[in-house]
C-alpha positions, 0 to 999 in steps of 0.5 A: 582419838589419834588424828593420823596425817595421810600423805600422798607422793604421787610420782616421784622420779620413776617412769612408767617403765618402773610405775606404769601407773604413776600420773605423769602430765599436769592433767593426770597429776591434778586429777590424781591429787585431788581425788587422794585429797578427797579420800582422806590424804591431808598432804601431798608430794608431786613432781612435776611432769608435763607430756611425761618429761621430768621437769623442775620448771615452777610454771609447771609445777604453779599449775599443777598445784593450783589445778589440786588446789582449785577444787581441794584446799590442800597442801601440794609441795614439790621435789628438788634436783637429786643430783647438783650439775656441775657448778649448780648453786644452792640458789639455782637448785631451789629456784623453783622452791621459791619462786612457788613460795613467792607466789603463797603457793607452798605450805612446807619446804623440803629438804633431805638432810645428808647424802645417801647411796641407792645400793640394791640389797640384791647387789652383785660384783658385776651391778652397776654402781648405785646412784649417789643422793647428794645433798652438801650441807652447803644446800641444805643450810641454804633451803633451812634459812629460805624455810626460817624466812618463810616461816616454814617447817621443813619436810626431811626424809630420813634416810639413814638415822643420822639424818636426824641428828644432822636435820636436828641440829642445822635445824635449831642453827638455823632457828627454823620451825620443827621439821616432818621427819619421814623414816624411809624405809625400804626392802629393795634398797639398802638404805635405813632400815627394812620396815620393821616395828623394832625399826621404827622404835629405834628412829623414834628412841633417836628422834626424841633425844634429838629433836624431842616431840616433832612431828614424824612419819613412816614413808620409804621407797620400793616399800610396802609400809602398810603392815607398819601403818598399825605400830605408826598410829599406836606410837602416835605417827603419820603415814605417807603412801603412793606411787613414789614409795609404792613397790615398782610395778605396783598394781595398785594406783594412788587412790587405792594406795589411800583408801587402804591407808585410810581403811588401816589408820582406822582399824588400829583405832585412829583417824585421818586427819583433815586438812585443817586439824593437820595445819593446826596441829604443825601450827602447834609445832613452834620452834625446834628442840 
């Protein structure tokens, strides 16, 4: 049986304007991680909030991951800045990444390997233009190295396919552990593809020339991935669900977003994994392809 990981992102950037239900103090954050965890997610992505406001400070971001972890061993990674400031480093943009790494308290190292355009597939002449991700691969090499250092396996959203190959190859140049690539699908933005069985094939046919058998996983944004969850499980993948990639407004919170991935995994015939068959299976991932 298909050992499926359930990952959870919990927030994201949004608010509650567009999430109204999304957790954003510590308090509301450690409560929601730790009852996904025990509902069957075996990962789990946060930003870190405190009295709603935003923030990328690490003595924020240390206690929420060891409120989640103080009753639920599980892993807790953080999000970066999206947007370098002016003169911002790489150092200074992943300062808090390690600084949390210091302490032993993170598992994965993330990082998205390019820069993409959040265009609205509703765009008109008179939108206004779409916010620009930006990753310089001057970034990105510098948070693989942190990742080989550390013995990591970097976490990559795949938001367009040459994400993969440009993940693949500053991954074997930085002789760092097999990355998780996560295809972000979407219907409302116009990035990647929309979440269609032909699509994941065709990231799956591209990741395998690349990067050979590493591990992957449907996610996206603004997307509802569930009717893809099937084809996930049969092609032998992993799912990540919550508020983060949830359509906006979604009526549904965190845990129901879980129990229904859980509910999903298992009627296509596979089952979640748990935290330990999780580590131990990335423990299998040795070096990238």
């Amino acid at each position: 049986m298909h050992k499926v990981w359930i990952e959870v992102a919990l927030n994201g950037a949004w608010n509650r304007k567009l999430q109204p239900l999304l957790p954003d103090t510590v308090e509301a954050i450690v409560a929601e991680g730790i009852a996904c965890a025990r509902a069957g997610a075996s990962i789990i992505h946060t930003h870190a909030f405190e009295d709603g406001r935003h923030t990328f400070d690490w003595q924020v971001y240390a206690r929420i991951i060891e409120g989640i972890r103080a009753e639920v061993d599980v892993p807790v990674y953080p999000s970066y800045p999206a947007i370098p400031a002016t003169g911002m480093t790489p150092a200074e943009r992943f300062a808090h990444v390690e600084a949390l790494a210091e302490r032993g308290l993170l598992d994965f190292a993330v990082v998205d390997p390019g820069s993409v355009n959040f265009t609205m597939t509703t765009a008109t002449a008179t939108t206004r233009p779409a916010f620009t991700y930006l990753n310089p691969e001057e970034h990105v090499r510098h948070a693989l190295a942190f990742a080989a250092r550390k013995g990591f396996h970097p976490a990559f959203a795949i938001y367009e396919p040459g994400f993969t190959r440009a993940g693949a190859a500053l991954a074997r140049a930085s002789g760092v552990k097999p990355p998780i690539y996560r295809f972000m699908f979407s219907d409302k933005f116009a990035f990647n593809f929309p979440p269609r069985p032909y699509a994941l094939a065709a990231h799956l046919a591209l990741l395998e020339e690349e990067a050979g058998p590493a591990p992957w996983m449907i996610a996206g944004l603004a997307v509802d991935v569930r009717p893809l969850i099937g084809e996930a499980v049969a092609r032998g993948g992993h799912v990540r669900v919550g508020l983060e990639d949830a359509p906006m407004g979604t009526a549904m919170g965190n845990l129901a977003w879980v129990e229904d991935a859980v509910r999903l995994v298992r009627a296509a015939g596979g089952e979640p994994a748990t935290v330990a068959e999780m580590r131990a299976a990335l423990a299998g991932c040795i070096v990238a392809a």
